[in-house]
C-alpha positions in Angstrom: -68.9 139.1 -64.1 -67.9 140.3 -60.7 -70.2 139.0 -58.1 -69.1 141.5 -55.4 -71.7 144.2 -55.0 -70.8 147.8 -53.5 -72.5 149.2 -50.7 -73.1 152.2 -48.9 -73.8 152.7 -45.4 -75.6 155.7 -44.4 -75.2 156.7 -40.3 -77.6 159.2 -39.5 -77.4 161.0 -36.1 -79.4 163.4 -34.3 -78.1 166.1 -35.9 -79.5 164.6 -39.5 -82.5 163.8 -38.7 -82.7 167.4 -36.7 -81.8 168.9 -39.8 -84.5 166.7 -42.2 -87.3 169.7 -41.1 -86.8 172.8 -43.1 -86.0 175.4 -40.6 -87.7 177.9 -43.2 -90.9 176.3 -42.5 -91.0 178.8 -40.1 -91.2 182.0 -42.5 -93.8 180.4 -44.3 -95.7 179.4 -40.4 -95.0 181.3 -38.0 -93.6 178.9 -34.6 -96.4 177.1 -32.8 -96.1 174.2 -30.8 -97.4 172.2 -34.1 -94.3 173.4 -36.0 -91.8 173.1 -33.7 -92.4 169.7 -31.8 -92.6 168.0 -34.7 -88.5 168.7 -35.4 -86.4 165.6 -34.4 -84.4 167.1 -31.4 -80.8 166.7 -31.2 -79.1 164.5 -28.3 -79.2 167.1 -26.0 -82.6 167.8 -26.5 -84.0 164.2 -26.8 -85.9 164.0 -23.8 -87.0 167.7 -23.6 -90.7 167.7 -22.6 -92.5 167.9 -25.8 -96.2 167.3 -25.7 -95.7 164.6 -29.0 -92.4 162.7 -27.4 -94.0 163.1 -24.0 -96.8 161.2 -25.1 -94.9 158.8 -26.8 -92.6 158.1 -23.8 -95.7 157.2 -22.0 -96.1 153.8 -24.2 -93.3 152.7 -22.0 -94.1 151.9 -18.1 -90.4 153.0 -17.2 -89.7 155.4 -19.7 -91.1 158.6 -18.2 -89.5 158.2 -14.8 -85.8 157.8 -16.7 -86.4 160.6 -19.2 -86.8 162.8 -16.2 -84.1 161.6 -14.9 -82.3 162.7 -17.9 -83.7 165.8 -18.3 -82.8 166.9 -15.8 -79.0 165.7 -15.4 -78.8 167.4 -19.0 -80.8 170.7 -18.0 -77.8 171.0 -15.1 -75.0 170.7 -17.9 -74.5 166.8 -18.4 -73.8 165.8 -21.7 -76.7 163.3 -22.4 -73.7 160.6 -23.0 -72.6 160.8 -19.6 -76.1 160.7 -18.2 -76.8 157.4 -20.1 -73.8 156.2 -19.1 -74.5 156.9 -15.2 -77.7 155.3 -15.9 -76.7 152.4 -17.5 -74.2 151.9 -14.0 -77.3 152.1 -12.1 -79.1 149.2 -13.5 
């Protein structure tokens, strides 16, 4: 018996995990706050202000300050890459 085993690795991005919500959920509700924050953003959109990420970004003492930071660099036209990249320079 061969005792090499296959595997499969699975990478899942923003995009797939953006794409796990039904967007047909809203025929069936129509778009609230509830149906839409609860959709995994995509990297652009990761640090959008969205009442349930807000709150979670508020766990963190630094967090908030540097997804403002972010936000805005990637409301202006920065790809969210380069801002974390700047970012990263600056610490």
């Amino acid at each position: 018996m061969d005792a090499r085993r296959e595997s499969l690795l699975v990478i899942l991005g923003a995009g797939a995990s953006h794409d796990s919500v039904d967007p047909k959920i809203h025929e069936l509700y129509p778009p609230t706050p509830r149906t839409t924050d609860y959709q995994p953003p995509l990297t652009d959109r990761l640090f959008d202000n969205r009442t349930n990420f807000r709150n979670a970004l508020g766990w963190y003492d630094d967090l908030p300050a540097l997804a403002g930071r972010i936000r805005s660099e990637t409301d202006r036209g920065r790809s969210f890459e380069d801002v974390l990249v700047s970012c990263t320079g600056d610490s």
